[in-house]
N, C-alpha and C positions, 0 to 999 in steps of 0.2 A: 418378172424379176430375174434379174442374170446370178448365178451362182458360182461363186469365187473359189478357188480353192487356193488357200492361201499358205507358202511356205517362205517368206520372209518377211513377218505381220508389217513392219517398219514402211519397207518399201511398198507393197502393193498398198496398206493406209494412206502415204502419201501420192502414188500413183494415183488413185480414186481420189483424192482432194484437187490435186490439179485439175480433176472434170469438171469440180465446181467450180474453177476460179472465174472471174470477172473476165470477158472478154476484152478487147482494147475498143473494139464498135461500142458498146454498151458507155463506155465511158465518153469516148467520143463525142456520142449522139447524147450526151446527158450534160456535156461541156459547153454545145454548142444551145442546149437550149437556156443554161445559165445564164450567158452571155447577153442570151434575149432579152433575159428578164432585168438582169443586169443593169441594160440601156434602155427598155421599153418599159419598165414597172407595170404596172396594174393593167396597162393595155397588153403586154404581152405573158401575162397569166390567163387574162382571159381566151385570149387566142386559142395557147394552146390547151386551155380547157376545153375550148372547141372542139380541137385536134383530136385531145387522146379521150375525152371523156364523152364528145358526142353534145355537149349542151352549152348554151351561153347562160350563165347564171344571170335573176337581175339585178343583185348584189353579190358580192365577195363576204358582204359580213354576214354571218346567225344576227339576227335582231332579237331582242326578247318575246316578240309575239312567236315567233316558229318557238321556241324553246315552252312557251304555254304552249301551244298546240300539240306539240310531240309529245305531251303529257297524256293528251288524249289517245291517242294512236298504239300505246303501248298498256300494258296489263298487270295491276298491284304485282301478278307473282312475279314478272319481270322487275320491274322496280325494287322490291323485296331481293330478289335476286344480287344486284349490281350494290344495292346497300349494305349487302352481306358479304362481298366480296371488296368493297370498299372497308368494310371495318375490318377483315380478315388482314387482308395486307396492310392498312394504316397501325394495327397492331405488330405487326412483323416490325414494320419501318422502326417504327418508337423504341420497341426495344433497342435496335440499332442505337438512334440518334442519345438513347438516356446512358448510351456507355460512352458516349464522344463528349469532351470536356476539353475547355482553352486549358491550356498548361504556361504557367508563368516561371521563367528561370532566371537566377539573379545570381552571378560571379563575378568577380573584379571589376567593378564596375560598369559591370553590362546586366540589364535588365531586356530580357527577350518574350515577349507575350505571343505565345501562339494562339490566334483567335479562330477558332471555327462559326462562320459567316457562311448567309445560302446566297446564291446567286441572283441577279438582278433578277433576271426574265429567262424563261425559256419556252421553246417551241414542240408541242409534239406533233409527229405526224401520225396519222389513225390512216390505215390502210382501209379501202372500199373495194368497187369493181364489184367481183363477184361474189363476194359476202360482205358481211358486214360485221363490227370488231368496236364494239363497247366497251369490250372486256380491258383491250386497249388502251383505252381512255381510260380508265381505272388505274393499270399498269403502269401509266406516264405519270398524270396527273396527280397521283395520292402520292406521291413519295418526295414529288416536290411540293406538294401542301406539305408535308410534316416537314422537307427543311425547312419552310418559312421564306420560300419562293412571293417573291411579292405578285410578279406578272406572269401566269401561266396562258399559253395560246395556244390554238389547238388548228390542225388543218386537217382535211379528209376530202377525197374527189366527190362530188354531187353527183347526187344517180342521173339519169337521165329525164327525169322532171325540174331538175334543177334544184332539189331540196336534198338534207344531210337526213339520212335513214334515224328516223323519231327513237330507239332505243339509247343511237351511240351519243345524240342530240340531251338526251335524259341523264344519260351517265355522265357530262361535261357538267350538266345543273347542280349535279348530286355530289360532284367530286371539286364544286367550287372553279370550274374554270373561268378565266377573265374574259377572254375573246374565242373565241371561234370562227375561221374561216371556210367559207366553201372552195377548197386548192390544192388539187392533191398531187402528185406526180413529180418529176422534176422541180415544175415548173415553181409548188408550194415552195420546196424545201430553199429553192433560188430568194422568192421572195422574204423564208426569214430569216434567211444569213446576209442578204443586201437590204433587205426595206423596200417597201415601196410606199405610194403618198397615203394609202390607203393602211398597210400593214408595216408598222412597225418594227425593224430587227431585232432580234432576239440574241442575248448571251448565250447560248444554248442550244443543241438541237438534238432532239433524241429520239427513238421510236425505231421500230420498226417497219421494212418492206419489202418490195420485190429486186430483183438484180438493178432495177434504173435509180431506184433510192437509195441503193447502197453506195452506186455513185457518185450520185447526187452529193451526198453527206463528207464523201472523202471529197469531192472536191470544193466545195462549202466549209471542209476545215481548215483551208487557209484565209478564213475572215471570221469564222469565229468558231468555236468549241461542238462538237460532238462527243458523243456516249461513244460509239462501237458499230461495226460492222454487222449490223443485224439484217441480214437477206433474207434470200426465203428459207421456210423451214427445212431443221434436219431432225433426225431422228435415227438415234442407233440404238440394238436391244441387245445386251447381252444376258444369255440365257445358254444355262446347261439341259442335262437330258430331266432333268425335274418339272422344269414350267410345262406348263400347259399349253399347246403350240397354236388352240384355237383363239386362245389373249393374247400370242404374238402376232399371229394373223390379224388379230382386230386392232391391235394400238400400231400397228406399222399402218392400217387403214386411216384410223384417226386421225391421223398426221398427214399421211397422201390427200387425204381432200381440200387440205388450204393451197392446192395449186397444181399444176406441171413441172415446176422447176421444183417443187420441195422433192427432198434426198432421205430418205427413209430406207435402214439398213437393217437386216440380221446376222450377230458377230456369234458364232458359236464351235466346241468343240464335238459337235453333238453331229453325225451325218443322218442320225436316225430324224432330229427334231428337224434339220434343216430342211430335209424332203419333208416332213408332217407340215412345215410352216409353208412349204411351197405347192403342197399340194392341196390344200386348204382356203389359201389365200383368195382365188381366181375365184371361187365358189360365192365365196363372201363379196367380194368386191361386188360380182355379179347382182348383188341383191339389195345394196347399200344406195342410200338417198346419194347423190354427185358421182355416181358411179363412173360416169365417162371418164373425170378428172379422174378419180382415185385411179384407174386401170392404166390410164396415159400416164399420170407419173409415177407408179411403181414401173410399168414397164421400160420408162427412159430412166428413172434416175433408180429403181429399186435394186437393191442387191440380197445376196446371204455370202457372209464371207465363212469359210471354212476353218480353222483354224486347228492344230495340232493340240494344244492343251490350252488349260486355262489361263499360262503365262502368257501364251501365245495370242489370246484375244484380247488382254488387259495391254498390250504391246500397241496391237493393234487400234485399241480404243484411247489410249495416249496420243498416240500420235494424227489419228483422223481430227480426235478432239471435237465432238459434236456439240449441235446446241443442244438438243434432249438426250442423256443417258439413262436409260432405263437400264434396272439388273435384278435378272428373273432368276434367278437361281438358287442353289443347297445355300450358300456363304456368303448370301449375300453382302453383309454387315463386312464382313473380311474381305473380299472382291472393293467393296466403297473406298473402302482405304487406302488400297492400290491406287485407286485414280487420281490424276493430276492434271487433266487436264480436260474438264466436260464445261460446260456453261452453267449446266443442273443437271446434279444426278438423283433419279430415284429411287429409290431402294425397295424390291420387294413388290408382289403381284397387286399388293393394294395400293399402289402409288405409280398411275398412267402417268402420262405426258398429258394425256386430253384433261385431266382434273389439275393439274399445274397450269396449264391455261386460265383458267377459271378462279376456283374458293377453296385454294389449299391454304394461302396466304403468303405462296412465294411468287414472284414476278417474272413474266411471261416473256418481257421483252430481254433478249439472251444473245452474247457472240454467234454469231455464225462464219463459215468459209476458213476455219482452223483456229478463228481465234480467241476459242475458249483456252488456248494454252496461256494466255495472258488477261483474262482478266471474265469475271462472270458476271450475272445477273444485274440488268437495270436496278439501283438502290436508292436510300435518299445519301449515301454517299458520292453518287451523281449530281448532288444538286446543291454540293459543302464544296468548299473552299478554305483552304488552311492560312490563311494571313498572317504574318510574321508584323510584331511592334517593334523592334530596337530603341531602347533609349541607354546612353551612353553618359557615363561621367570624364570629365576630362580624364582624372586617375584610370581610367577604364583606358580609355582613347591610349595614352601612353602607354601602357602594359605592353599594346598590338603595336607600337610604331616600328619595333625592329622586325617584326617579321610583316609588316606589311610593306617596308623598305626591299626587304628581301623578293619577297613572291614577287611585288612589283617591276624592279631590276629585270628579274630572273625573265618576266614576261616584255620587256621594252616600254611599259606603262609606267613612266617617273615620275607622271604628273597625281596620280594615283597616292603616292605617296607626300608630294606635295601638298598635297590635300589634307594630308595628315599632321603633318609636321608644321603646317601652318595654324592648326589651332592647338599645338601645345608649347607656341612662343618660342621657337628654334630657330631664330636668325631669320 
């Protein structure tokens, strides 16, 4: 881990964000396999199934037999597990959706029904590869059960047997999904913003993944709707000389093992905690199950920033704007409320990053690459749509025709106005 010493929190936060941004090759090479799938549908998913995942599936679909079998392949405490993290967050969700209510407004002749509606279908994608992510599929899926999501589908790359790993297979049974694909990468996310003969398009795409699916998703949103920019993981800890440097050491690890490219950071005013955290770390890493990964991506992506005082790291952590904000410190409560800009922050030693993953009952899929400054956590507010009714009385319609003469004018749109004036009998 490289260590920062930081005297302009603002600027070196956004220096070190520009490390992570999206390459132009990334986007590129993630355009060009769109394009495939685009013109080649279901033969050119398979292809590059081939390509990136190593296997030719002998369907694209989950059948219901594998989804029996994967029953077998997994273990009550797991199942038990994924049920309980399903009810945790379907409970979160609910409170959400019981405070959201149509609102109906009636003045001068106008009657305006705001209706809150879930969306037709949506896609999630469930990241694979080198682990596997059920948790995921919990994440995605349960939040649009509660909006009332009618078609939920699900994609994830096939191991190299050609089957979807029997836990993430289980939690799709459990959380009520419609479809499930074996298609992961680019290549999935192409087939559910275009359709193929096989897979259906979807209103929707959401979920998280690695740099090629964040791609994917931006350029997928010019055909149809996206959640957020969710790449790979970050993780920033703020923490003064109080915490315990052997929990920063471990939950900055916790987070390094979902990959190379995740960005796991130490923001502190502390030079005594920053050495204890750095000199600790390598020890642990050392000894930890995926240790390769974990030590590969603290050493490219890990940092400690240094910072002046406590205003100066709360600067700093605005403007990085991470997707996990941990805050280990005296204040913390008071520190939270400074922030304005994290995806999710946790507050306090007894609230990891690793356990927000999981059966806290907040949701895992989170902005990434700065842009928790705008907008946080996967909800079932992802999955509403606010619909507007207008109904209109003539007397209504006339109240608006002088200023809808006007605005119209004003913009060269006469006929706009015409429209008007022709249903309230004016020559």
């Amino acid at each position: 881990m490289k260590i920062i010493k930081v005297a302009e929190p603002a600027i070196e936060a956004a220096r070190l964000r520009k490390e992570t941004a999206m390459s132009e090759s990334v986007f590129t090479d993630a355009m060009a396999i769109m394009k495939g799938v685009a013109e080649q549908g279901d033969s050119a998913v398979l292809d590059y199934t081939v390509k990136f995942d190593g296997v030719r599936p002998d369907s694209l679909l989950v059948n219901r037999h594998e989804i029996k079998q994967a029953y077998n392949q997994v273990t009550k405490e797991q199942v038990n597990a994924v049920r309980l993290m399903k009810e945790r967050l379907a409970k979160s969700e609910l409170a959400v959706l019981k405070r959201l209510k149509g609102i109906s407004v009636t003045f001068d002749g106008v009657k305006i029904d705001r209706m809150i509606m879930p969306v037709a279908s949506i896609g999630c994608y469930v990241p694979g590869g080198k682990a596997r992510y059920p948790s995921t599929v919990v994440m995605c899926a349960v939040p649009a059960k509660v909006a009332g999501v009618k078609r939920v589908v699900l994609i994830s790359p096939p191991r190299k047997d050609g089957t979807i790993d029997p836990l993430t297979l289980v939690a799709a049974d459990i959380c009520g999904v419609d479809e499930f694909y074996k298609a992961g990468g680019v290549q999935g996310i192409a087939a559910l913003a275009y359709g193929t003969h096989l897979i259906k398009p979807v209103s929707k795409i959401v979920g998280p993944g690695n740099m090629f699916i964040a791609a994917a998703k931006l350029i997928a949103s010019g055909s149809v709707s996206t959640d957020m920019v969710a790449g790979p993981t970050e993780l920033l800890i703020y923490a003064d000389a109080t915490a315990d440097p052997r929990l920063v050491a471990t939950d900055l690890i916790s987070q390094a093992e979902h990959g190379t490219d995740t960005v796991c950071g130490l923001v502190t005013a502390s030079e005594k905690l920053a050495s204890q955290v750095l000199a600790q770390t390598p020890a642990i890493a050392e000894k930890v199950s995926r240790s390769d990964i974990v030590k590969s991506s603290l050493k490219e992506k890990g940092f400690v920033a240094v910072c002046k005082n406590e205003s100066s790291c709360i600067e700093f952590v605005n403007e990085f704007a991470p997707e996990h904000l941990q805050i280990m410190c005296k204040n913390a409560d008071a520190v939270a409320r400074k922030i304005d800009s994290a995806g999710l922050v946790l507050v306090g030693q007894y609230a990891p990053s690793s356990a927000s993953d999981y059966s806290l009952g907040s949701n895992h899929v989170l902005p990434t690459l700065g842009f928790g400054k705008s907008r946080g956590s996967l909800s079932v507010l992802d999955f509403l749509k606010l619909v507007n009714k207008v109904k209109v009385t003539k007397a209504g319609l006339g109240k608006v025709k002088a200023s809808v003469k006007e605005i119209a004018s004003a913009e060269g749109l006469l006929n706009h106005y015409e429209a008007v004036r022709a249903r309230i009998n004016e020559g």
